[in-house]
PyMOL Python script that loads the backbone (N, CA, C, O; Angstrom):
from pymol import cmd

cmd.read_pdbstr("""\
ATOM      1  N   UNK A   1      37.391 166.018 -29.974  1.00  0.00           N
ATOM      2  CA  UNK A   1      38.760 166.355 -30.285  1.00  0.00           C
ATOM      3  C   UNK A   1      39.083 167.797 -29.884  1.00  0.00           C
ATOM      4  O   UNK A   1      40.264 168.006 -29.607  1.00  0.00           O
ATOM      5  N   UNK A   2      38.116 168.963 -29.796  1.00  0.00           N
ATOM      6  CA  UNK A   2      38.229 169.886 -29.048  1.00  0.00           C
ATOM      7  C   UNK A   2      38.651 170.818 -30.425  1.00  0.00           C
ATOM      8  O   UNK A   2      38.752 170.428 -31.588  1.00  0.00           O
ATOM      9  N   UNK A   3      38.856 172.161 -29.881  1.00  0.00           N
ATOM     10  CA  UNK A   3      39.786 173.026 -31.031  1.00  0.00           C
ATOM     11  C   UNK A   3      41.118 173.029 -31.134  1.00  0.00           C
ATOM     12  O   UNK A   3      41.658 174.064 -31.524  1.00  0.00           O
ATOM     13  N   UNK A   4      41.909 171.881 -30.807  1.00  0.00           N
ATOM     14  CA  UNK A   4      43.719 171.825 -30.756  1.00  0.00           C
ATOM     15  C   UNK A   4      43.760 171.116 -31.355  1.00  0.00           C
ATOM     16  O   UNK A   4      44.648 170.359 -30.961  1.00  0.00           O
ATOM     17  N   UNK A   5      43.087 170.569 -32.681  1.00  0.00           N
ATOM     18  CA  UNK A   5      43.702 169.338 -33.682  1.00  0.00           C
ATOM     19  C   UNK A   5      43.928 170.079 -34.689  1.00  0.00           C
ATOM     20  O   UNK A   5      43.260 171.035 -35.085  1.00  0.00           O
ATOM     21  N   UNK A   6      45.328 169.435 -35.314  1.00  0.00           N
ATOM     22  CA  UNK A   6      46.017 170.242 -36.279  1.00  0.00           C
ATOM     23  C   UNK A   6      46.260 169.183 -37.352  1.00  0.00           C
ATOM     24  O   UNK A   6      46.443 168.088 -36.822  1.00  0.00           O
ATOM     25  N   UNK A   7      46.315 169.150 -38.505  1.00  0.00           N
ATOM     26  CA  UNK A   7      46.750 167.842 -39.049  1.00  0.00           C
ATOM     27  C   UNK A   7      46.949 168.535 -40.492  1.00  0.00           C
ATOM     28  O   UNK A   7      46.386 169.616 -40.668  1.00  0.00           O
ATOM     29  N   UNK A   8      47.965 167.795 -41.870  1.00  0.00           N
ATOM     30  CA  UNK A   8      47.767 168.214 -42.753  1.00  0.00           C
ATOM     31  C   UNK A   8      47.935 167.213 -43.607  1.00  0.00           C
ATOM     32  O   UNK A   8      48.674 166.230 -43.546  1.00  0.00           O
ATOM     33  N   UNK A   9      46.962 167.661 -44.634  1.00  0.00           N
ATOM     34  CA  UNK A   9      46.418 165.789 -45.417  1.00  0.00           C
ATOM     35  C   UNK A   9      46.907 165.855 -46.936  1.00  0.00           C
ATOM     36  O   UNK A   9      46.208 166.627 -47.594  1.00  0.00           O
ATOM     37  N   UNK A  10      47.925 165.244 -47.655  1.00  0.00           N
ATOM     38  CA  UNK A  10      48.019 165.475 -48.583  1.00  0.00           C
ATOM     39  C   UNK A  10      47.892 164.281 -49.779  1.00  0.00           C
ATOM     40  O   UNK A  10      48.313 163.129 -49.664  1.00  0.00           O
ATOM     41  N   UNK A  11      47.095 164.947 -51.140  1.00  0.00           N
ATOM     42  CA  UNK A  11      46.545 164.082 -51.869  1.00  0.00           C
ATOM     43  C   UNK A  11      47.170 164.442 -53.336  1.00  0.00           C
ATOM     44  O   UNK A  11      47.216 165.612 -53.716  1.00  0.00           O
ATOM     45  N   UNK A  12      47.699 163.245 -54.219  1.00  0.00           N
ATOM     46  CA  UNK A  12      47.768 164.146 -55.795  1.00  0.00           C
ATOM     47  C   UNK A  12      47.922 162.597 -56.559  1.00  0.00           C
ATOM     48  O   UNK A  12      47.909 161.487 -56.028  1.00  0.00           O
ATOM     49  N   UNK A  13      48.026 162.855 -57.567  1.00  0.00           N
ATOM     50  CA  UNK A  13      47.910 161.705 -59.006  1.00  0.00           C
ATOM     51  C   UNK A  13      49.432 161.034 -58.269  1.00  0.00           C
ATOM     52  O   UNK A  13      50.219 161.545 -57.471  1.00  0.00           O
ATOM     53  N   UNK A  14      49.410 159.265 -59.145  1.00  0.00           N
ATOM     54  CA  UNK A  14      50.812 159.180 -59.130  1.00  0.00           C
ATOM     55  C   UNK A  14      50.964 158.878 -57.860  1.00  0.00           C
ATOM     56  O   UNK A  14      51.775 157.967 -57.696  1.00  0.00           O
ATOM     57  N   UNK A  15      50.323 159.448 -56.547  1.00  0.00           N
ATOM     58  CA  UNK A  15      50.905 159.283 -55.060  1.00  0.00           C
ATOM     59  C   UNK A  15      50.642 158.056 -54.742  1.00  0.00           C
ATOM     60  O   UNK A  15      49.885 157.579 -55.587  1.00  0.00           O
ATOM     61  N   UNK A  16      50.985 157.095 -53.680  1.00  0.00           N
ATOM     62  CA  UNK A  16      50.559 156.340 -52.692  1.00  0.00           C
ATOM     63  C   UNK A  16      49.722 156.578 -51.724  1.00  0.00           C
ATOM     64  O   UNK A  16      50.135 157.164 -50.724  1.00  0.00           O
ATOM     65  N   UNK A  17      48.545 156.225 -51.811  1.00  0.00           N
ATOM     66  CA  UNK A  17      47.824 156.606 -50.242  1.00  0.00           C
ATOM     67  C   UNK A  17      46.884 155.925 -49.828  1.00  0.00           C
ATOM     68  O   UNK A  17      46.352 155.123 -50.595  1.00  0.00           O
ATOM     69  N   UNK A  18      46.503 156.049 -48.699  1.00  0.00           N
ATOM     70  CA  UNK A  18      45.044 155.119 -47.971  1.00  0.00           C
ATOM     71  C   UNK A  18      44.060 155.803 -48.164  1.00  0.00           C
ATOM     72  O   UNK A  18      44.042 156.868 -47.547  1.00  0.00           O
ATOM     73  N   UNK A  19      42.847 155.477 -49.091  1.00  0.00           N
ATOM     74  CA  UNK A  19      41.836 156.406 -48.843  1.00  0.00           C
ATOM     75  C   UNK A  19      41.216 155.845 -47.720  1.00  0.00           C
ATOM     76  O   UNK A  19      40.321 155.001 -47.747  1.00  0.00           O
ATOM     77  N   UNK A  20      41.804 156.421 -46.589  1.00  0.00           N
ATOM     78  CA  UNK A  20      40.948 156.487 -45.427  1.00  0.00           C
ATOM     79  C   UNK A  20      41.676 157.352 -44.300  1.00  0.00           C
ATOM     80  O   UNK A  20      42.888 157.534 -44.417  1.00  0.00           O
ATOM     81  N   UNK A  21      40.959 157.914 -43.170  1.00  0.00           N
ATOM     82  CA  UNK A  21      41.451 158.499 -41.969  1.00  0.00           C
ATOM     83  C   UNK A  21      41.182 157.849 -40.661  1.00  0.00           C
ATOM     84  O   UNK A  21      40.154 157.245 -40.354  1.00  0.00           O
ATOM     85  N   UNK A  22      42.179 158.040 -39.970  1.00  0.00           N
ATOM     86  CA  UNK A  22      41.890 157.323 -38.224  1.00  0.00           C
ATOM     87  C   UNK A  22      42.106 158.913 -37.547  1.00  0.00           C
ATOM     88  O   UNK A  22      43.292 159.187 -37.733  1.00  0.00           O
ATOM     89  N   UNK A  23      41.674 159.636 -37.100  1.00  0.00           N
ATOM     90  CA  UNK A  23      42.121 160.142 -35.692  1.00  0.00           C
ATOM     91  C   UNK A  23      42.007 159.801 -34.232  1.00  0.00           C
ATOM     92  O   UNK A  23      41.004 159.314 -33.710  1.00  0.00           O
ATOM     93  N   UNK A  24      42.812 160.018 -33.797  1.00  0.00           N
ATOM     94  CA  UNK A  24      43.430 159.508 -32.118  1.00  0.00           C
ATOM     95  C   UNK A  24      43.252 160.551 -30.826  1.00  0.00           C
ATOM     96  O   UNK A  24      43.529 161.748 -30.907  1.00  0.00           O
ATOM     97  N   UNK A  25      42.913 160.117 -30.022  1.00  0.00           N
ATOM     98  CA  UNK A  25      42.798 161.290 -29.061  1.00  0.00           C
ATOM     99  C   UNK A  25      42.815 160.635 -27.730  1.00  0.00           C
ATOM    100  O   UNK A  25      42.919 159.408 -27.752  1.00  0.00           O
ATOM    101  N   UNK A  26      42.711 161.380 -26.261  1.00  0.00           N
ATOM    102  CA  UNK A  26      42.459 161.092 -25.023  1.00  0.00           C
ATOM    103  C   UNK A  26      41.216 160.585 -24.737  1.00  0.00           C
ATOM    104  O   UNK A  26      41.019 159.705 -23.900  1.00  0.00           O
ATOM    105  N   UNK A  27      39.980 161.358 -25.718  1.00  0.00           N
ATOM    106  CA  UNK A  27      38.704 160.705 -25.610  1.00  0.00           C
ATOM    107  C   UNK A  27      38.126 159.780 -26.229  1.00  0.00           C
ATOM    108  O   UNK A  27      37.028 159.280 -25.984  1.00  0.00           O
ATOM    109  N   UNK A  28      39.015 159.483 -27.224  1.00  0.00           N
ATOM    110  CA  UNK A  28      38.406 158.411 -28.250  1.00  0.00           C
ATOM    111  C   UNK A  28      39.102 158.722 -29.783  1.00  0.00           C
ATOM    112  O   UNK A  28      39.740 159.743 -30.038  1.00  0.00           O
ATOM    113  N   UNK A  29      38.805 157.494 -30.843  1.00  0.00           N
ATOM    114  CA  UNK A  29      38.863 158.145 -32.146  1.00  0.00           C
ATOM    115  C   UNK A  29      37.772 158.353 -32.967  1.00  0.00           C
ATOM    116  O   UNK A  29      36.654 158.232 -32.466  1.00  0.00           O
ATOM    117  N   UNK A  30      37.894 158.675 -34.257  1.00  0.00           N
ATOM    118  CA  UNK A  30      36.848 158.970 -35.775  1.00  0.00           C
ATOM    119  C   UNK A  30      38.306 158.192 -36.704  1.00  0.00           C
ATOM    120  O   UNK A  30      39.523 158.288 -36.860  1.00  0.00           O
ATOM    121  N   UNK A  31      37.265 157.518 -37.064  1.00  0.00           N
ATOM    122  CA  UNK A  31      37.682 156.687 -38.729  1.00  0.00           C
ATOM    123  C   UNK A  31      36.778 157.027 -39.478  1.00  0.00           C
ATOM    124  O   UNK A  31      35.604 157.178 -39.140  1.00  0.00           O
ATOM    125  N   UNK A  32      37.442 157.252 -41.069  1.00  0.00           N
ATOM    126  CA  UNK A  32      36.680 157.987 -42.502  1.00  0.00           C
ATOM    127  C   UNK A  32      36.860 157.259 -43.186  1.00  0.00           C
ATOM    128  O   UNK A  32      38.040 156.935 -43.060  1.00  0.00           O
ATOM    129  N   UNK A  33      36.389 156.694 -43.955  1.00  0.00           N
ATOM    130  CA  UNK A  33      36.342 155.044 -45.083  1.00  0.00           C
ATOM    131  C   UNK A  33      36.127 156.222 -46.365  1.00  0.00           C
ATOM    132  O   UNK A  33      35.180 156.977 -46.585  1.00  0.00           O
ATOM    133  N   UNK A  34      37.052 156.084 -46.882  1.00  0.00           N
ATOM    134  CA  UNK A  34      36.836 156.559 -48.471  1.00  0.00           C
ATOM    135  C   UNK A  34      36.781 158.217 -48.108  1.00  0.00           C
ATOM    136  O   UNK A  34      35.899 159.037 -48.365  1.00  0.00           O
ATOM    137  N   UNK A  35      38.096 158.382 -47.397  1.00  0.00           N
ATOM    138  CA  UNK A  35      37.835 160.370 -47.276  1.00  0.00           C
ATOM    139  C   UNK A  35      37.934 160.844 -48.614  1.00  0.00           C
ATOM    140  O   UNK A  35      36.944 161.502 -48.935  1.00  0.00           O
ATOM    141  N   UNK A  36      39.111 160.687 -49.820  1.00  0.00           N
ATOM    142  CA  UNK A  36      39.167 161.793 -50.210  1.00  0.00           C
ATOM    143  C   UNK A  36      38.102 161.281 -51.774  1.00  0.00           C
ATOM    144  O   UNK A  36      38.167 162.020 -52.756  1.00  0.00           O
ATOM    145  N   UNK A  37      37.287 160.131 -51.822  1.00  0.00           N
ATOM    146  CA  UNK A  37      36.718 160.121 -53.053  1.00  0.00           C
ATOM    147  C   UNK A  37      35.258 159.097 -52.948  1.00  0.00           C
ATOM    148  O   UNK A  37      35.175 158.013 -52.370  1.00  0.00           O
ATOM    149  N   UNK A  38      34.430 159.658 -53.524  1.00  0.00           N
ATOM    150  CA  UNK A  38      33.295 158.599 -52.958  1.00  0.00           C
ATOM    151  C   UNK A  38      32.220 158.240 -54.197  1.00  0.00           C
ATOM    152  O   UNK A  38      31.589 159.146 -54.740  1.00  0.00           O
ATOM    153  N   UNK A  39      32.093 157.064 -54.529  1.00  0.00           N
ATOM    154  CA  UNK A  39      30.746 156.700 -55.809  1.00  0.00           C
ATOM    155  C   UNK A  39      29.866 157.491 -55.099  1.00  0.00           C
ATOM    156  O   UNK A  39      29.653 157.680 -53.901  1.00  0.00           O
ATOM    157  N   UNK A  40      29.236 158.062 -56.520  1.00  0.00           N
ATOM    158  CA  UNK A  40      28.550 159.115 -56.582  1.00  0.00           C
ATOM    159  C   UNK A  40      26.798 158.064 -55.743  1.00  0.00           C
ATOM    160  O   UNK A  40      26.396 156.937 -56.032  1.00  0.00           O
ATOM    161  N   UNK A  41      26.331 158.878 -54.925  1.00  0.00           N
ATOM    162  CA  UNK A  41      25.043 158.559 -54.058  1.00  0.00           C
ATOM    163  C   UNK A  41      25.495 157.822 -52.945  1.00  0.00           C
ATOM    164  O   UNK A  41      24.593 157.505 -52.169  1.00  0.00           O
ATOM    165  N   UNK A  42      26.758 157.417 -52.611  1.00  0.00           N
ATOM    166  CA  UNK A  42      27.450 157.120 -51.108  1.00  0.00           C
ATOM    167  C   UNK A  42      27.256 157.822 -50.346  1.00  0.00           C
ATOM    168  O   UNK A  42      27.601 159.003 -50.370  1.00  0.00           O
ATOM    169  N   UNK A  43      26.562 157.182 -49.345  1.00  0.00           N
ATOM    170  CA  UNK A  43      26.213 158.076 -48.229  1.00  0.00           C
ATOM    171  C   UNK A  43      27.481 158.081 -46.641  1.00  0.00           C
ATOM    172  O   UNK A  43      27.772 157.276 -45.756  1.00  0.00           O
ATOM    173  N   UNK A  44      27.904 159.520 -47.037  1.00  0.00           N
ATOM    174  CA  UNK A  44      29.665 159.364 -46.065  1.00  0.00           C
ATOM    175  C   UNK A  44      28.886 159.416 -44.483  1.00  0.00           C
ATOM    176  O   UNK A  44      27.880 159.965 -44.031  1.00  0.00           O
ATOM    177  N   UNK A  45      30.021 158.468 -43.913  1.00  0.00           N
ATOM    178  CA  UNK A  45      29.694 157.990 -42.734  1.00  0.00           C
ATOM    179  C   UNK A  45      31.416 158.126 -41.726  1.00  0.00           C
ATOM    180  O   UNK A  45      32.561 157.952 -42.141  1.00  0.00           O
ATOM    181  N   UNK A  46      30.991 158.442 -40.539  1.00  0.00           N
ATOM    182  CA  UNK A  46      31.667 158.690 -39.810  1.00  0.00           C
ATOM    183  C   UNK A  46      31.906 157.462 -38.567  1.00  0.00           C
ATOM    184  O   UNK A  46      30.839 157.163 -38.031  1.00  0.00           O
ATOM    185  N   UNK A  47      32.903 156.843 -38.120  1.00  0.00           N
ATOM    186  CA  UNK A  47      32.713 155.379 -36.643  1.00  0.00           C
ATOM    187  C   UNK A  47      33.271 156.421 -35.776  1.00  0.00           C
ATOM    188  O   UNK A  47      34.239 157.006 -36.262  1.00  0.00           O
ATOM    189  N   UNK A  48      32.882 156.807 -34.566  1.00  0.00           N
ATOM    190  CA  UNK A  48      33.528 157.291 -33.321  1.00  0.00           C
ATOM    191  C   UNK A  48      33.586 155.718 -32.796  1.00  0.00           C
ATOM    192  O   UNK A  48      32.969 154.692 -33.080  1.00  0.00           O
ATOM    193  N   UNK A  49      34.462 156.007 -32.043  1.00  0.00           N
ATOM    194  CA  UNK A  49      34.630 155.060 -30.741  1.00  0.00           C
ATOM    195  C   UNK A  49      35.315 155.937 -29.336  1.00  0.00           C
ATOM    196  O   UNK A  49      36.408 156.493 -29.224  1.00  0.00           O
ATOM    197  N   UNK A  50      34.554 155.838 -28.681  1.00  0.00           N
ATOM    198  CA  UNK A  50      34.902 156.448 -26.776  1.00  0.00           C
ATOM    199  C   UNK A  50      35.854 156.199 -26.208  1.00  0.00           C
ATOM    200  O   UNK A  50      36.413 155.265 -26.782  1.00  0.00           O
ATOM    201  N   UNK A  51      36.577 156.637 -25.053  1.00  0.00           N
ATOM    202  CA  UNK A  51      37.363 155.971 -24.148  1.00  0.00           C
ATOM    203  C   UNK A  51      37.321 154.744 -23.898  1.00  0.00           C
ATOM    204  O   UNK A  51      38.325 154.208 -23.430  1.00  0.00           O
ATOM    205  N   UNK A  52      35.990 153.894 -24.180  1.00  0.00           N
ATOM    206  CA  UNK A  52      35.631 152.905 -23.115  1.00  0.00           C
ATOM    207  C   UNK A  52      35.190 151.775 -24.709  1.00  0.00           C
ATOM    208  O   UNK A  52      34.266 150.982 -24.528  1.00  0.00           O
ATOM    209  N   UNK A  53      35.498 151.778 -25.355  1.00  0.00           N
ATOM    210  CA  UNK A  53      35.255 151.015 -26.776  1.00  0.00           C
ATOM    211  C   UNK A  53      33.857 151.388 -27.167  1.00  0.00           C
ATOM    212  O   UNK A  53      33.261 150.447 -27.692  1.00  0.00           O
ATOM    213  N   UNK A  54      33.205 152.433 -27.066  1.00  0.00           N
ATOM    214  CA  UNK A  54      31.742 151.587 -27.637  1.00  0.00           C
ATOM    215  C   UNK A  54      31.550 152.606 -28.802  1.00  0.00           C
ATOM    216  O   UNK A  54      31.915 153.780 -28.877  1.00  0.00           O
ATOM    217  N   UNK A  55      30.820 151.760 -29.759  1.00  0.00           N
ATOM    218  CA  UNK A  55      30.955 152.657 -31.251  1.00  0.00           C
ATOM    219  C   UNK A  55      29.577 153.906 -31.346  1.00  0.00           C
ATOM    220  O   UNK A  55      28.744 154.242 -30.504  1.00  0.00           O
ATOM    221  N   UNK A  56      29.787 154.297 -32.585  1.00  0.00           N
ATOM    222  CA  UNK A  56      28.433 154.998 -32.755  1.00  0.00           C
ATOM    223  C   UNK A  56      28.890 155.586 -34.041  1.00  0.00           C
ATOM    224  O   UNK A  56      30.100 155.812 -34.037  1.00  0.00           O
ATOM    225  N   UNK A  57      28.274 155.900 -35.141  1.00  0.00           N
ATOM    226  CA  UNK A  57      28.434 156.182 -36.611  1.00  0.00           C
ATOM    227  C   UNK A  57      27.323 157.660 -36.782  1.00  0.00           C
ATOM    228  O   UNK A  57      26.185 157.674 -36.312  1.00  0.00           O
ATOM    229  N   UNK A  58      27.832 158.610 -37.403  1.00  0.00           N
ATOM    230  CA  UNK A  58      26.981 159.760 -37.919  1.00  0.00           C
ATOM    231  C   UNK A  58      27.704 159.732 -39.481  1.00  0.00           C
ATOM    232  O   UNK A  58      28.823 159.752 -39.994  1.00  0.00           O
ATOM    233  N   UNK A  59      26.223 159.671 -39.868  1.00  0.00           N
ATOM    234  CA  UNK A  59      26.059 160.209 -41.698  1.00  0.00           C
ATOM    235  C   UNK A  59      26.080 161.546 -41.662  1.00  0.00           C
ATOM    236  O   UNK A  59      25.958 162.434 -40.819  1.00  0.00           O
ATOM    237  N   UNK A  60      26.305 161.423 -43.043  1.00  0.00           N
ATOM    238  CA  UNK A  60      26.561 162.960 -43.459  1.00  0.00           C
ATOM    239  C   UNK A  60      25.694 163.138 -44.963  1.00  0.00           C
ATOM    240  O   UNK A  60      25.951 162.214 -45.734  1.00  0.00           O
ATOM    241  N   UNK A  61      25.195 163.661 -45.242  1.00  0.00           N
ATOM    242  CA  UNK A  61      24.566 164.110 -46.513  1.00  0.00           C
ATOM    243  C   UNK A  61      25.534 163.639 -47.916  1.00  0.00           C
ATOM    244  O   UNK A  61      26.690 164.054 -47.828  1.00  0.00           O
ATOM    245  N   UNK A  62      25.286 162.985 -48.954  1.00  0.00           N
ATOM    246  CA  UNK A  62      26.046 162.854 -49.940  1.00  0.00           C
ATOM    247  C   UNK A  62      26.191 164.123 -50.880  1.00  0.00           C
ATOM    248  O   UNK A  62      25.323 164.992 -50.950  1.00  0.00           O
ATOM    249  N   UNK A  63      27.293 164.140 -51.543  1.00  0.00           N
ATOM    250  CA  UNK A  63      27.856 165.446 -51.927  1.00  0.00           C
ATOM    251  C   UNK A  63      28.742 165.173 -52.784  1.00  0.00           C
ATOM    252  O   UNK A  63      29.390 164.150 -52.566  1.00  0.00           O
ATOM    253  N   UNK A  64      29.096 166.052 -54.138  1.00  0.00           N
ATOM    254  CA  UNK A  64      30.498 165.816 -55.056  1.00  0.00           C
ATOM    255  C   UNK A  64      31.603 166.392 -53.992  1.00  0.00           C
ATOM    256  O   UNK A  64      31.945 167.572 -54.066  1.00  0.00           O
ATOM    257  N   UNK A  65      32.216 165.405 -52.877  1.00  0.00           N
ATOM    258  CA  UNK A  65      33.107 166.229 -51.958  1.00  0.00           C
ATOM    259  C   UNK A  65      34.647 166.682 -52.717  1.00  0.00           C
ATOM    260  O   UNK A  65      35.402 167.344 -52.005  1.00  0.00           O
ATOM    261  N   UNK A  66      34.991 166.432 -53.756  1.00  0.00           N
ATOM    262  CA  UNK A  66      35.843 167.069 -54.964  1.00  0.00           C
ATOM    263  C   UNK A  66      35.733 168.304 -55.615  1.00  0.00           C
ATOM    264  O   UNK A  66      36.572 169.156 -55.908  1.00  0.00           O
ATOM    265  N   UNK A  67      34.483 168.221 -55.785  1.00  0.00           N
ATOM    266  CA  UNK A  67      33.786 170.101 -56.258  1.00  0.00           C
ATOM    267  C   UNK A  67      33.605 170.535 -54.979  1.00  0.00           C
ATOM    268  O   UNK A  67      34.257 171.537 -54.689  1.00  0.00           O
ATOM    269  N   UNK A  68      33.066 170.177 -54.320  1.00  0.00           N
ATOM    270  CA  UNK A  68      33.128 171.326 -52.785  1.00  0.00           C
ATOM    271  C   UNK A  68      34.727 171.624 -52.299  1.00  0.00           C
ATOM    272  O   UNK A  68      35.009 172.762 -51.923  1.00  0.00           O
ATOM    273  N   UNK A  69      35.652 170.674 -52.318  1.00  0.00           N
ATOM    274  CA  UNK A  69      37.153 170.829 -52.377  1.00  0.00           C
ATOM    275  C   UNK A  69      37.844 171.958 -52.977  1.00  0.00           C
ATOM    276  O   UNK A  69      38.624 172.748 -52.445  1.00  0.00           O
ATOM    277  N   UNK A  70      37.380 171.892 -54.308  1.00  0.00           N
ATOM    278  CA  UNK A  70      38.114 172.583 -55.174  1.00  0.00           C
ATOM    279  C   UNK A  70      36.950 174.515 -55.156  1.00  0.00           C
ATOM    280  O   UNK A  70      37.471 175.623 -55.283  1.00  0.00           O
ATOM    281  N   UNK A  71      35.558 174.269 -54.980  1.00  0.00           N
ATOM    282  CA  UNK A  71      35.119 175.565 -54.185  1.00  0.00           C
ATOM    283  C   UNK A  71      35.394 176.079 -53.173  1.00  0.00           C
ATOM    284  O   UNK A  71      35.055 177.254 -53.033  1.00  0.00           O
ATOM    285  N   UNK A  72      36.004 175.496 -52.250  1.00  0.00           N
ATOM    286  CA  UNK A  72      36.440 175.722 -51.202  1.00  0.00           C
ATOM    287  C   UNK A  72      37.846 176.584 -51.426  1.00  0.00           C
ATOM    288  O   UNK A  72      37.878 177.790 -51.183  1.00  0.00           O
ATOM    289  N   UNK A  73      39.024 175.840 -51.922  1.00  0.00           N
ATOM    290  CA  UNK A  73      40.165 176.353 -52.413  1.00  0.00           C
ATOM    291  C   UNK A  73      39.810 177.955 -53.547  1.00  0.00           C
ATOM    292  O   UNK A  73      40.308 179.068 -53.382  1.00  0.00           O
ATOM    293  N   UNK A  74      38.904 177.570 -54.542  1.00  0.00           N
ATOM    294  CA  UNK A  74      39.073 179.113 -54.866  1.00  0.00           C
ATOM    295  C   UNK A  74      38.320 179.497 -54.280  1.00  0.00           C
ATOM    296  O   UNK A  74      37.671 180.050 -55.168  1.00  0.00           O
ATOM    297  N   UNK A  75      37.712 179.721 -53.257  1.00  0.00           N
ATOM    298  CA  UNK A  75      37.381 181.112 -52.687  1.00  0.00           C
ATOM    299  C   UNK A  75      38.213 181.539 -51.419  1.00  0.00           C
ATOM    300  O   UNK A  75      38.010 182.574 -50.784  1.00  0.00           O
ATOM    301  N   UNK A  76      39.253 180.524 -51.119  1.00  0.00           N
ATOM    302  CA  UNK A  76      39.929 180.928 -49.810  1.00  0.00           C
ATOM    303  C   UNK A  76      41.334 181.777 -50.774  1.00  0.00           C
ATOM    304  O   UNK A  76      42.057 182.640 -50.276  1.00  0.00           O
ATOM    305  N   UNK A  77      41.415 181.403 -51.814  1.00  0.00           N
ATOM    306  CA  UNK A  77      42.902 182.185 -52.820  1.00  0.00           C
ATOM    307  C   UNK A  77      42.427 183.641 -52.771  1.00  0.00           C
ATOM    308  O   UNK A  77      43.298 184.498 -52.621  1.00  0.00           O
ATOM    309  N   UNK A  78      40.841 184.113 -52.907  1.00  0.00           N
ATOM    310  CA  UNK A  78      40.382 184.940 -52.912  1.00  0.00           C
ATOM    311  C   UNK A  78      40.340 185.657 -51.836  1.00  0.00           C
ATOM    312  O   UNK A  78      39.995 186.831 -51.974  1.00  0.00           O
ATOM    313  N   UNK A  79      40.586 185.292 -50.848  1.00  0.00           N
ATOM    314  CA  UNK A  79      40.426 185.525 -49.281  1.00  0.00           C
ATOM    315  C   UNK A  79      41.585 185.807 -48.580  1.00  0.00           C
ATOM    316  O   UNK A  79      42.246 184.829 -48.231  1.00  0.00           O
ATOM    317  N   UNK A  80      42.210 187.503 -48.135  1.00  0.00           N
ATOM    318  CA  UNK A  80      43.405 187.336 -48.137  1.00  0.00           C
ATOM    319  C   UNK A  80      43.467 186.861 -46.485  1.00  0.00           C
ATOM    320  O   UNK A  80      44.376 186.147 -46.062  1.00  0.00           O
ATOM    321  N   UNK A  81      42.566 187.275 -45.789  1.00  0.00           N
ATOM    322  CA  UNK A  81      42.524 186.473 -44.217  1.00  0.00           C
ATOM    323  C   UNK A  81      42.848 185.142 -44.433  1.00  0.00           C
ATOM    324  O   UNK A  81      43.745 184.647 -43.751  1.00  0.00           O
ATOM    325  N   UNK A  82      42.370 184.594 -45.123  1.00  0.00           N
ATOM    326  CA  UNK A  82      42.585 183.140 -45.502  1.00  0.00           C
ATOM    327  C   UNK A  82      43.620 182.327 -45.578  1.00  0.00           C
ATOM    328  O   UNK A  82      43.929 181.364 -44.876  1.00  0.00           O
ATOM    329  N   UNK A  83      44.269 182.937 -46.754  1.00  0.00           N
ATOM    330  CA  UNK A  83      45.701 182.916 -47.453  1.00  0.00           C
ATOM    331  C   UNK A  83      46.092 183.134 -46.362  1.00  0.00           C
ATOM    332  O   UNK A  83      46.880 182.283 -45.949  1.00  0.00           O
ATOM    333  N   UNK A  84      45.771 184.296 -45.401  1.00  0.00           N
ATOM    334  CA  UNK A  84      47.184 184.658 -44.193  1.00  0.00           C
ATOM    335  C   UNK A  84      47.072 183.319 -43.138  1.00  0.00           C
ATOM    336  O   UNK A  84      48.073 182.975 -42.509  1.00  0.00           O
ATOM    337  N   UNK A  85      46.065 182.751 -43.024  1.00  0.00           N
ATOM    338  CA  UNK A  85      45.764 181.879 -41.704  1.00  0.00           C
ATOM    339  C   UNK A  85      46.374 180.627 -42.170  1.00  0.00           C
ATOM    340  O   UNK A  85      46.613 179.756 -41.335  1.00  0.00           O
ATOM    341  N   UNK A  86      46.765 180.362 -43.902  1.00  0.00           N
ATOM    342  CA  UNK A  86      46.399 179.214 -43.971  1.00  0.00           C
ATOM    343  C   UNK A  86      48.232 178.977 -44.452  1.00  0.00           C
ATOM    344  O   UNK A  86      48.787 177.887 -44.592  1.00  0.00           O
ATOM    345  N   UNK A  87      48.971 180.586 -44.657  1.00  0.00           N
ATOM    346  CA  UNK A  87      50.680 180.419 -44.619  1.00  0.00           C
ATOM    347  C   UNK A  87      51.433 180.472 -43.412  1.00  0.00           C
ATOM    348  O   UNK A  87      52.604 180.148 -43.212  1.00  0.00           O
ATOM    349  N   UNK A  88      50.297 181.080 -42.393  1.00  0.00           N
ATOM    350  CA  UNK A  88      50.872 180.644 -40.780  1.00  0.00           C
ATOM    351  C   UNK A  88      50.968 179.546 -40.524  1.00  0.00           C
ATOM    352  O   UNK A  88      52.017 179.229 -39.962  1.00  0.00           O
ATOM    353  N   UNK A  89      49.612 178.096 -40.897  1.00  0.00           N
ATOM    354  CA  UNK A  89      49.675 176.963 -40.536  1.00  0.00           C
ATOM    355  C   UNK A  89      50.848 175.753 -41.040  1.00  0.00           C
ATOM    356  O   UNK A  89      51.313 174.695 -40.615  1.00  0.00           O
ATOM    357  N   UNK A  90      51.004 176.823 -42.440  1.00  0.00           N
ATOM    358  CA  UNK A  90      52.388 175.832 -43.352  1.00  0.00           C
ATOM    359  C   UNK A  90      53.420 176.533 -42.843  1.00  0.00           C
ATOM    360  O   UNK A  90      54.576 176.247 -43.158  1.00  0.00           O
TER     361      UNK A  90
END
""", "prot")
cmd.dss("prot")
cmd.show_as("cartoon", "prot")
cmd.util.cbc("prot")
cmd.orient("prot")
């Protein structure tokens, strides 16, 4: 997908949504089955597919990806580079 993908994903109580992601591209896509919440010892998995159809899947280490979410967020509030990069993108 290169460094020009921009996207913004939004999640809260009450909402409608797919827990899942497709991205699209010239070279192919990535689908995410269960992005924003996962039973605990799920091992998150990634489907590429190529220009040319053919698949291939990379795991990823299991993780509370909700607490890394929410560590993530306070330390970037803390971060005024952060904050600045991240009110340019909104």
């Amino acid at each position: 997908m290169g460094n020009n993908c921009k996207f913004s994903f939004y999640w809260a109580y009450n909402f409608s949504y797919r827990n899942d992601i497709q991205l699209w591209g010239k070279e192919g896509s990535i689908f995410i089955d269960k992005i924003s919440s996962k039973k605990s010892g799920m091992l998150p998995v990634t489907f590429h597919k190529n220009k040319y159809g053919e698949d291939q899947k990379e795991y990823f280490k299991s993780s509370d990806h909700f607490s890394l979410m929410l560590d993530n967020f306070h330390g970037g509030i803390k971060n005024e580079k952060i904050c600045k990069t991240q009110a340019e993108f909104i």
